[in-house]
C-alpha positions as CSV (number, residue, x, y, z in Angstrom):
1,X,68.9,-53.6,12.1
2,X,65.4,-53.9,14.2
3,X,63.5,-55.9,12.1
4,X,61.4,-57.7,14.9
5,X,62.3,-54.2,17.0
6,X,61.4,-54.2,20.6
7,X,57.4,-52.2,20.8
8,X,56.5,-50.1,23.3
9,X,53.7,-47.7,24.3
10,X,53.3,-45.0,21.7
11,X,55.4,-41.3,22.2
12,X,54.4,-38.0,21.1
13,X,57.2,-37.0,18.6
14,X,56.1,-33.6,19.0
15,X,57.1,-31.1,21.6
16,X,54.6,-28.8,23.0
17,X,55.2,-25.0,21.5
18,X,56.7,-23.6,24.9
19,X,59.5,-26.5,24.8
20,X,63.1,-25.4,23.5
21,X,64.0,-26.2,20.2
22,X,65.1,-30.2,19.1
23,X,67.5,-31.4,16.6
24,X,65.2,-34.6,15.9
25,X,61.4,-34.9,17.4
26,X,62.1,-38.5,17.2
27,X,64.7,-38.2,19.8
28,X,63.6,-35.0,21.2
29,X,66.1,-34.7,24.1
30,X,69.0,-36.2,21.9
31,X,71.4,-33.9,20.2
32,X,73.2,-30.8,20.9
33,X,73.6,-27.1,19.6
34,X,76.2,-24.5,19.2
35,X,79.1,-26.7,17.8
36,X,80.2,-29.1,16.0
37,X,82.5,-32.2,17.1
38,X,85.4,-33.2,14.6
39,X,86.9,-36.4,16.3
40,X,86.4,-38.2,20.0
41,X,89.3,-39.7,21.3
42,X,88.1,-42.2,24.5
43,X,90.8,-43.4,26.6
44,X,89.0,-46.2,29.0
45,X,89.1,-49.0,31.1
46,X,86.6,-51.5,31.8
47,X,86.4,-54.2,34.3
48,X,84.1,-57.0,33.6
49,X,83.7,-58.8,37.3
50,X,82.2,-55.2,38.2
51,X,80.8,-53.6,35.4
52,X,83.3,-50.5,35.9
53,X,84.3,-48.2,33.0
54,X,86.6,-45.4,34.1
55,X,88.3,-43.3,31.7
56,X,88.5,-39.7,29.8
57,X,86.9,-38.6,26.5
58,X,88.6,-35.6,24.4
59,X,86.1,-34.2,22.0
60,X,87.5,-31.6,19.3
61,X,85.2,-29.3,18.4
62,X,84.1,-25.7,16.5
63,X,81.4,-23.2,17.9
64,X,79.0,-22.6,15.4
65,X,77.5,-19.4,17.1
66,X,79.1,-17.3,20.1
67,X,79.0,-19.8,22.7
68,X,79.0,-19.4,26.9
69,X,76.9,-22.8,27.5
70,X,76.9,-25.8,26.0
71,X,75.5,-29.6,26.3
72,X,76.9,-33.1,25.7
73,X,74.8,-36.6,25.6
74,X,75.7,-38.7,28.9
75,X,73.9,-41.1,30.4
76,X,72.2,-40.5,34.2
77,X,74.8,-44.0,35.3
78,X,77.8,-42.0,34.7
79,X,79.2,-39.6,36.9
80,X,81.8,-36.6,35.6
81,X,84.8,-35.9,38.1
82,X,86.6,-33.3,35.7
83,X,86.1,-31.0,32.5
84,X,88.6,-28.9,30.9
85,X,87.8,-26.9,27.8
86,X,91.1,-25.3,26.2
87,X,92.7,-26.2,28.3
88,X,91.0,-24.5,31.7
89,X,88.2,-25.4,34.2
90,X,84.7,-24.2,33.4
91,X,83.0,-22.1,35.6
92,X,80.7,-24.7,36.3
93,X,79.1,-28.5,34.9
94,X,76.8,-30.7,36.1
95,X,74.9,-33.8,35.1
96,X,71.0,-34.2,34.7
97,X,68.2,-35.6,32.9
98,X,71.0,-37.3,30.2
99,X,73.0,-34.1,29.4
100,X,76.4,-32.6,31.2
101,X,75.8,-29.4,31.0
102,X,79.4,-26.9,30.9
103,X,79.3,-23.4,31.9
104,X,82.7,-21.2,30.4
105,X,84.2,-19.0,32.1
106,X,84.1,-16.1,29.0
107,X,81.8,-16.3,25.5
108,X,83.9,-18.1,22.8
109,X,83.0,-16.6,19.3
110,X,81.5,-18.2,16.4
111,X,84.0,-20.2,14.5
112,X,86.5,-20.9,17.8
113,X,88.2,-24.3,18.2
114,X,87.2,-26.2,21.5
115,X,89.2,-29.3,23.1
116,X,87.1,-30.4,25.5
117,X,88.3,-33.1,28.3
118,X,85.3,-35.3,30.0
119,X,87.2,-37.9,33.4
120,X,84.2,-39.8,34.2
121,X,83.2,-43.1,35.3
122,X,80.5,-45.5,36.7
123,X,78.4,-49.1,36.4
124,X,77.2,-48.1,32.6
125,X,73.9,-50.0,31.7
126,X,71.4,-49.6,29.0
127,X,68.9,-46.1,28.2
128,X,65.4,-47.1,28.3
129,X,64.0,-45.8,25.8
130,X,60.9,-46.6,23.4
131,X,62.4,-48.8,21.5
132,X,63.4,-50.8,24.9
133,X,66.7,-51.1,26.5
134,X,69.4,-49.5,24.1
135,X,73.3,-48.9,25.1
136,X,76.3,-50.1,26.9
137,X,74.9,-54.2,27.8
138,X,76.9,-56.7,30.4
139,X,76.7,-60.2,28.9
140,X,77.1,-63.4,30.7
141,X,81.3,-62.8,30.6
142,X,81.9,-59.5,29.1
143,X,80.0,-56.5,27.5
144,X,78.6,-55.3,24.3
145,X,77.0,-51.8,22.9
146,X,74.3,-51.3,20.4
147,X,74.1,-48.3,20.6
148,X,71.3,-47.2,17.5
149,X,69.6,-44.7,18.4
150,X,70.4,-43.4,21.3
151,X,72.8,-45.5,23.3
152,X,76.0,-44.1,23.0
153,X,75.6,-41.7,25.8
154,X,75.8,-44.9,27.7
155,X,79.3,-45.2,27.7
156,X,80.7,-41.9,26.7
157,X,80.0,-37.9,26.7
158,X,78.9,-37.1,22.6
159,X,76.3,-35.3,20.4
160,X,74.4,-38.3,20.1
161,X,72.7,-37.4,16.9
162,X,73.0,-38.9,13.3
163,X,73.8,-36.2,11.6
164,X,76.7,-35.1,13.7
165,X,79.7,-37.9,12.2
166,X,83.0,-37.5,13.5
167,X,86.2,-39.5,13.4
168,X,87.2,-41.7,16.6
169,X,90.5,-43.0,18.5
170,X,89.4,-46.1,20.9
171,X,92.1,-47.1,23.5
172,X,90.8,-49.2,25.7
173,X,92.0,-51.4,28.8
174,X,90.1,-55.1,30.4
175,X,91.9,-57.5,32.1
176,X,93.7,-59.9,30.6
177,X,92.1,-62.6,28.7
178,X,89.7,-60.8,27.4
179,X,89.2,-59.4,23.6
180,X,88.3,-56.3,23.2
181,X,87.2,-54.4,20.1
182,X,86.1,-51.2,19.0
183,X,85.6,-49.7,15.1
184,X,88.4,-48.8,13.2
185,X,92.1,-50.4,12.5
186,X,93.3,-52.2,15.1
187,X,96.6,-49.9,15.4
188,X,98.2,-51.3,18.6
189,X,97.9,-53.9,21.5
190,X,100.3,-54.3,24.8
191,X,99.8,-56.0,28.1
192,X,100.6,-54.4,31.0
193,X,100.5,-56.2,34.1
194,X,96.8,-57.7,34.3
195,X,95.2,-55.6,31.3
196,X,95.0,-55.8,28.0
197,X,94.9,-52.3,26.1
198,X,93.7,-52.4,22.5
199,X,93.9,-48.8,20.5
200,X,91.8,-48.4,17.3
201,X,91.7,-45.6,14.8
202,X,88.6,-44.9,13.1
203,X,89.6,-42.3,10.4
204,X,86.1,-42.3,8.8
205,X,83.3,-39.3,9.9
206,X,80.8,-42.0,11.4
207,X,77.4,-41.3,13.4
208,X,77.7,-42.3,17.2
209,X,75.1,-44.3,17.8
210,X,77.7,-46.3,15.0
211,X,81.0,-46.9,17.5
212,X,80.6,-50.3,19.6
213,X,82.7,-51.9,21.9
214,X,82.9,-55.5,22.2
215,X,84.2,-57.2,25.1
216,X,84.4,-61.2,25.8
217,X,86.5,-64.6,25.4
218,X,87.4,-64.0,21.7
219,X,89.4,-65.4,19.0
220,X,90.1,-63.5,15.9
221,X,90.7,-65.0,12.5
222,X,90.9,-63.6,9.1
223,X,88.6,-65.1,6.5
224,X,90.1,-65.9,3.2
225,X,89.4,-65.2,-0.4
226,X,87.4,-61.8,0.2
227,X,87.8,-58.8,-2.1
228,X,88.6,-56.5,1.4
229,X,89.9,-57.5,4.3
230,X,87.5,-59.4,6.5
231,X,87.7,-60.7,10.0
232,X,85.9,-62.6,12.5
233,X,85.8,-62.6,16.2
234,X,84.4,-65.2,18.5
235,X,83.9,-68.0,21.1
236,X,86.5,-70.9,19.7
237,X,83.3,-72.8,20.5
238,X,81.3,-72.0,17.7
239,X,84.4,-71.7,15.3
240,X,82.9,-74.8,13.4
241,X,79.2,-73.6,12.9
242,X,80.7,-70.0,12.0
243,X,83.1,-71.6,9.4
244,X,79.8,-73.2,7.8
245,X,76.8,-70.1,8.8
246,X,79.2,-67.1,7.5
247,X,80.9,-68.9,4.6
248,X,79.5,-67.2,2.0
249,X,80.3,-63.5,3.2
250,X,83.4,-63.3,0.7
251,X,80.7,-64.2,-2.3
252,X,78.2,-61.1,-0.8
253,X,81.0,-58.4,-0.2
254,X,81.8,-59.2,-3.9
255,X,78.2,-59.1,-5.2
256,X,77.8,-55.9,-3.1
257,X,80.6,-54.2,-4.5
258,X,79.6,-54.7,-7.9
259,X,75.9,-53.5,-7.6
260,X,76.8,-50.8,-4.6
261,X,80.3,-49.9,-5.4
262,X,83.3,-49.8,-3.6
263,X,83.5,-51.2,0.2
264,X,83.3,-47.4,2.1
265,X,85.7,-48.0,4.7
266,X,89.4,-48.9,4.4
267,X,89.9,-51.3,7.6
268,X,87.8,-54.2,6.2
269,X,84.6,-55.8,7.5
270,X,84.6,-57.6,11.0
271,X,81.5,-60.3,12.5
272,X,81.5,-60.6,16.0
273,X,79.5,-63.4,17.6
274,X,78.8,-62.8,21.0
275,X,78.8,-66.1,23.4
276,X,75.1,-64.9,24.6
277,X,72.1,-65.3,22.2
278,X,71.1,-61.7,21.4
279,X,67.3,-61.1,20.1
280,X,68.5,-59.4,17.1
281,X,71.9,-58.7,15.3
282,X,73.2,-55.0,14.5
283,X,75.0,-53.1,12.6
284,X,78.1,-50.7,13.8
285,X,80.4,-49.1,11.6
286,X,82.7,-51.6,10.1
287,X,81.3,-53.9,12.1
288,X,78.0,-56.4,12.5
289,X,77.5,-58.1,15.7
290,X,75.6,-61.2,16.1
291,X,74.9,-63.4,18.9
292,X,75.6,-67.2,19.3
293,X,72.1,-68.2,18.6
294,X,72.6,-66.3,15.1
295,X,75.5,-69.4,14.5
296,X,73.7,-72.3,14.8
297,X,75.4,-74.3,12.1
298,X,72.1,-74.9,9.9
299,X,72.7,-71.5,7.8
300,X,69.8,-70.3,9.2
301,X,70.7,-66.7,9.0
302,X,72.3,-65.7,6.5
303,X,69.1,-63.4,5.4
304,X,70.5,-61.7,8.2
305,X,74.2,-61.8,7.2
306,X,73.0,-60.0,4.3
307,X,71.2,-57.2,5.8
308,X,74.2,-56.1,8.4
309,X,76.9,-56.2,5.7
310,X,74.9,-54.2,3.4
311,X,74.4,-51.7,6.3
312,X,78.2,-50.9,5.7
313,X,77.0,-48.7,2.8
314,X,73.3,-47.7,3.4
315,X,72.8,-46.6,6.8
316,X,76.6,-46.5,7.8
317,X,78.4,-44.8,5.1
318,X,75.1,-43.1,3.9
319,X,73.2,-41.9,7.0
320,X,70.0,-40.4,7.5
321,X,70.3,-37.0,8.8
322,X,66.9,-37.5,10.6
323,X,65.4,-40.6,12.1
324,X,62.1,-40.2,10.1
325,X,64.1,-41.4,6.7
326,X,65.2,-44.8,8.6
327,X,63.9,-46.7,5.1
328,X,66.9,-45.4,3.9
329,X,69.0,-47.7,5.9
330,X,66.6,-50.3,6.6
331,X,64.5,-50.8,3.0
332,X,67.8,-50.6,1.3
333,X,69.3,-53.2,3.6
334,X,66.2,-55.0,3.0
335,X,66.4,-55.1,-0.8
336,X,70.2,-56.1,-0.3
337,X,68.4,-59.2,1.4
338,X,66.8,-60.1,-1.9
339,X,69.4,-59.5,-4.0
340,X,71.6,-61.9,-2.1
341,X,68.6,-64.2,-2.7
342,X,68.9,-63.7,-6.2
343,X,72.5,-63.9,-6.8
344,X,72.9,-67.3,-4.3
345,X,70.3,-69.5,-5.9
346,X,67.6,-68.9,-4.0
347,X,64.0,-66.4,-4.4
348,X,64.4,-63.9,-7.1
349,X,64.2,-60.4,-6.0
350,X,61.3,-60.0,-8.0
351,X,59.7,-63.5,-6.3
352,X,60.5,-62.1,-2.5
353,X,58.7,-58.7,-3.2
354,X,55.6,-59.8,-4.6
355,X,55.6,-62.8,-1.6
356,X,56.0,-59.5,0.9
357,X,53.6,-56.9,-1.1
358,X,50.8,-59.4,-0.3
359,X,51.7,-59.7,3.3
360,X,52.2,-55.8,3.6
361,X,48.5,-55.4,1.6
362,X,47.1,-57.9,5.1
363,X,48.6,-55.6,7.1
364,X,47.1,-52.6,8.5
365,X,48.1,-49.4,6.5
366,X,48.5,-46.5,8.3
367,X,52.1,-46.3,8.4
368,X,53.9,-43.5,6.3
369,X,57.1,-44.6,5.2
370,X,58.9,-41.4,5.1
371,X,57.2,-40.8,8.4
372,X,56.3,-43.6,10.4
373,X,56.7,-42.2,13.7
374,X,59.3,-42.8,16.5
375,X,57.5,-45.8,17.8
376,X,57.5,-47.6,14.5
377,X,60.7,-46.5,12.8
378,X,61.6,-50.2,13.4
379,X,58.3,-51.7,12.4
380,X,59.2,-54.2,9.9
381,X,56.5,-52.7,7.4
382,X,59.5,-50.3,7.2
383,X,61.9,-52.6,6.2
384,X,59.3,-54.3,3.6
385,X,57.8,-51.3,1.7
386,X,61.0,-49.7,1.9
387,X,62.6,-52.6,0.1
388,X,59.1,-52.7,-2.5
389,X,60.0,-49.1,-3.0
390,X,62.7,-49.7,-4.2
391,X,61.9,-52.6,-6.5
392,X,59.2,-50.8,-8.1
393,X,61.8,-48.0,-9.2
394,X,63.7,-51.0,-10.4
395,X,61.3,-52.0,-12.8
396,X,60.4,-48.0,-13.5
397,X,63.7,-47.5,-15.1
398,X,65.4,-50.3,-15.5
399,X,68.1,-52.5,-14.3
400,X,71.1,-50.4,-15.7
401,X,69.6,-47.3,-14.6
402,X,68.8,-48.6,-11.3
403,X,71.8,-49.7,-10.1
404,X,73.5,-46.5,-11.5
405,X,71.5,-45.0,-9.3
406,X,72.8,-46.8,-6.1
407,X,76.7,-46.8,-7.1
408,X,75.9,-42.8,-7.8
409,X,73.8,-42.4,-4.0
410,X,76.9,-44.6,-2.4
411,X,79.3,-42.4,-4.0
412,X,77.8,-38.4,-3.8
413,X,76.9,-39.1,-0.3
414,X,79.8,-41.7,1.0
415,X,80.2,-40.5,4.5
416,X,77.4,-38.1,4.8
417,X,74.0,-37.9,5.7
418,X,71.1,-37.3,3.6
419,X,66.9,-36.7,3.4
420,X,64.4,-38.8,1.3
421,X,64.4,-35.7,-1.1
422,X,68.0,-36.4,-1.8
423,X,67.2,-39.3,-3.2
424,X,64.3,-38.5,-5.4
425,X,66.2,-36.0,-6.5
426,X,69.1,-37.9,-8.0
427,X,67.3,-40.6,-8.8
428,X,65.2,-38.0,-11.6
429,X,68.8,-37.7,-13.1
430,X,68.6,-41.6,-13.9
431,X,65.2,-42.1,-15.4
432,X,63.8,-41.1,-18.6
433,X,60.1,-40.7,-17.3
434,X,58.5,-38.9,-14.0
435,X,58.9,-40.8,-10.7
436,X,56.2,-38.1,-9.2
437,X,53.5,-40.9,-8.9
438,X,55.5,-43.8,-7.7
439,X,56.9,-42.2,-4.8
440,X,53.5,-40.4,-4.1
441,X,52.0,-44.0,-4.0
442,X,54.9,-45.6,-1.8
443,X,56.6,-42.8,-0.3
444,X,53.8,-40.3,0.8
445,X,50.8,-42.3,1.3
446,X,49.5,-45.0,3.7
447,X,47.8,-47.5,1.3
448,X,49.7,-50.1,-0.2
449,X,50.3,-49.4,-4.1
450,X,49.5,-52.2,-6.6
451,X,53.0,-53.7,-7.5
């Protein structure tokens, strides 16, 4: 998503060897342990003149070890009025420093079942973070969330890590004539006096930095002649620059499919252009989000286009377990970019890597791309060698054996997460020779490899 990302001073990623353990030393206070969530179901309501979200949040989840205390991901703006676990009170939870903290009244064991209920509300706004502002975001008229990597604490409790995917149920209420929409099928919508309520059912395990919600004075239409369903929601101002900027998205979801495999998720592909102008577009599960300045009627974007729908199956569908493997959403999504290239008449793939290999060689080369460090996992040097990577396995094995390779990733780990090592690993069952010195050169070292 990031590719110009937001650049702030430099964090340690390390903790110090008296602080408790992390799930991520990217995101050292993100992430929780003890259990493991199944689903979220979020019942909310949100008023745009005041920036209020109210609602509850039911989380199924399983102890992984004998359990008394136990975290959840919510952000500082939010305050809790209630928590039920099974069904009873706790003996106590409070909020601070980003987590809700829940205190049981008796140990659960290993292995128990735990329904927990979160009422909470408040003015949600954005986590600073390193990256910059990340979360929950009011726009000019209405709201959105990107929520990679860390923002979905903004809006609701969660275990706010990318390894922990669960599915979701989205209901949520704004007054009427606002659109709302969330990830998942749309699988109801009524009015009730002022409000609109809009329920959708994400049956997919997804991350939750992943689940958006998109608020504003939208239109949806479905686009025609695509190989999945595929929908659009926007202004009705910039229907005619859309209908000309986004035209060719049927043409990449099939070229996609072929090369990738099949489309991951069984609710379609959505674009929603925001009326604002956003610095950057994102991805969010079955979703891309772009803003108005992305739709400009000159095509200008469609690189971009390109890069978010790919994101359904590298980054989305296969998710790195730890933020230090982010080329494995962002230099595949990258690649995808070229391809597009390629296939529409433009660049060849093989033209836009060696143009980029001689930008990445001016560059300076201290950045390790399986280990580039919190405060340049969106450095587009990630996003460049990570595609270069990928097309010097291309031309290692071959074309056939290549693209093998990502219909076999897409499929082994479709909904799941997965390391760097993963991939080396299946991608020795799709070459005749050993990859040991290319990914040495562009995986584990700093200097820029010949192409």
């Amino acid at each position: 998503m990031r590719a110009n990302a937001r650049k702030a001073a430099k964090k340690t990623a390390g903790a110090a060897a008296s602080s408790p353990p992390v799930i991520d030393p990217y995101l050292p206070g993100n992430g929780n342990f003890g259990y493991r969530v199944s689903r979220y179901e979020l019942d909310l309501e949100y008023k745009v003149s005041s920036n209020r979200l109210t609602g509850s949040a039911t989380i199924t989840a399983v102890t992984l070890a004998e359990l008394r205390t136990f975290t959840l991901d919510l952000a500082d703006a939010l305050s809790v009025t209630k928590v039920g676990v099974n069904g009873r009170r706790p003996d106590q939870f409070r909020c601070s420093n980003g987590k809700l903290h829940i205190t049981l009244p008796a140990k659960l064991p290993a292995g128990a079942a735990m329904t927990i209920t979160v009422r909470y509300g408040g003015n949600p706004r954005p986590i600073r973070s390193v990256w910059g502002e990340v979360g929950f975001e009011e726009l000019t008229n209405g709201a959105l969330v990107a929520g990679q990597p860390n923002g979905a604490a903004s809006w609701f409790p969660c275990d706010d890590h990318p390894a922990a995917k669960a599915s979701f149920r989205i209901k949520i209420a704004t007054d009427n004539p606002y659109y709302a929409i969330a990830n998942g099928d749309l699988v109801s919508r009524q009015n009730r006096a002022s409000l609109n309520i809009w329920t959708y059912e994400l049956a997919e395990p997804t991350s939750t930095y992943l689940i958006t919600l998109q608020i504003g004075m939208y239109e949806r239409l479905r686009l025609q002649k695509s190989p999945v369903s595929m929908y659009a929601v926007l202004p009705d101002r910039l229907r005619r620059n859309f209908d000309h900027d986004f035209s060719r998205q049927p043409e990449m979801m099939k070229l996609f499919i072929r090369l990738f495999g099949p489309y991951p998720l069984a609710d379609g592909y959505t674009v929603v252009v925001t009326d604002d102008d956003l610095e950057i577009p994102l991805e969010a599960q079955g979703l891309s989000i772009f803003g108005a300045n992305h739709c400009d009627g000159r095509r200008s974007c469609e690189r971009l286009i390109a890069h978010e729908m790919a994101h359904q199956w590298f980054g989305n569908s296969v998710t790195a377990r730890r933020w230090r493997d982010i080329w494995l959403h962002e230099g595949f999504a990258c690649y995808a970019e070229w391809l597009w290239s390629e296939e529409s008449g433009g660049p060849s793939a093989d033209e836009r890597a060696r143009s980029y290999h001689k930008r990445l060689q001016h560059s300076p080369q201290n950045l390790l791309l399986t280990d580039p460090g919190p405060a340049d996992m969106f450095d587009d040097r990630v996003y460049k060698r990570g595609a270069l990577t990928l097309h010097a396995l291309r031309k290692a094995i071959g074309d056939a054996s290549f693209f093998a390779l990502l219909k076999d990733w897409t499929t082994r780990y479709r909904h799941s997460t997965a390391v760097t090592d993963d991939f080396t690993g299946l991608a020795a069952n799709h070459a005749t020779v050993s990859l040991r010195p290319l990914w040495d050169a562009w995986l584990y070292s700093t200097a820029v490899p010949d192409l």
